[in-house]
C-alpha positions in Angstrom: 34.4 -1.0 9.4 33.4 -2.5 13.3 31.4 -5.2 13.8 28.7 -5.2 16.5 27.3 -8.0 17.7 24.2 -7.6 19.8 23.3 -9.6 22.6 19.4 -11.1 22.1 18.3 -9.2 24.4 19.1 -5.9 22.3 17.0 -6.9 19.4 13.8 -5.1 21.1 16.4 -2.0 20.5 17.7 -3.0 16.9 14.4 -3.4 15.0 15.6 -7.5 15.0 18.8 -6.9 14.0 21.8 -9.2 15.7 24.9 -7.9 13.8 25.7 -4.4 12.2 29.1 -3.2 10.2 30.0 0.9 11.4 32.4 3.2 11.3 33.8 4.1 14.6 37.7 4.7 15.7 36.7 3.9 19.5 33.9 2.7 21.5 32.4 6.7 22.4 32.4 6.7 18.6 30.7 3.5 17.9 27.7 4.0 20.8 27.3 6.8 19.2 26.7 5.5 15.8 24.4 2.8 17.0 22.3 5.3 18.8 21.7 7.1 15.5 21.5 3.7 13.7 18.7 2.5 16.2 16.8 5.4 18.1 15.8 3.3 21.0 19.5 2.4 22.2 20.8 4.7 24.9 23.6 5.0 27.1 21.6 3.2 30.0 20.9 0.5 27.7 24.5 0.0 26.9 25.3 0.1 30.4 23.5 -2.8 31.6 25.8 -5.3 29.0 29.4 -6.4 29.5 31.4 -5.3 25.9 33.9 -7.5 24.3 36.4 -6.3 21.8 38.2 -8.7 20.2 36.7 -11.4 22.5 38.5 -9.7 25.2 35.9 -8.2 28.2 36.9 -4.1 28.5 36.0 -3.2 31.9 35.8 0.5 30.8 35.8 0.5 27.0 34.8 4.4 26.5 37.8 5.5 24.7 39.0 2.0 23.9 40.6 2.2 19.9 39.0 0.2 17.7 40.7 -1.3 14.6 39.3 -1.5 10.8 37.8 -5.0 11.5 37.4 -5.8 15.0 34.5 -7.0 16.6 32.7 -5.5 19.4 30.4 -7.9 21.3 27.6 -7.3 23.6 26.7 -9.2 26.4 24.7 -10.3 29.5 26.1 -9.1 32.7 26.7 -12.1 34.9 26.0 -10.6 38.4 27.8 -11.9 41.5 26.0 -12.7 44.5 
């Protein structure tokens, strides 16, 4: 099992729900999941959070491998101006 940890402002996305367990062997894999989990997630959704794996930010986490266990963490973009 993954952890996912939502940023707050997902919960309009997760029905409320902060924190999920999933099955997933990389991140493809794991969006995936969540979109069939929670209907109202989408790629563009994903797109506009930062993901942490591991409280480690993945620039480009598509086919990062997930391990039985990890945590995967989304959050806020901080933009730069």
């Amino acid at each position: 099992m993954v952890i996912v940890v939502f940023a707050s402002e997902m919960k309009k996305y997760t029905g409320g729900e902060k924190r999920v367990e999933i099955e997933a062997k990389n991140y493809r894999q794991a969006c995936r999941e969540l979109m069939r989990k929670f209907p109202l997630l989408n790629q563009k959704i994903f797109s506009k959070f930062a993901v942490a794996i591991d409280d480690e930010i993945i620039p480009d986490p598509l086919l990062e491998p997930l391990r039985e266990g990890c945590e995967i963490f989304f959050v806020p973009k901080i933009g730069a101006g």
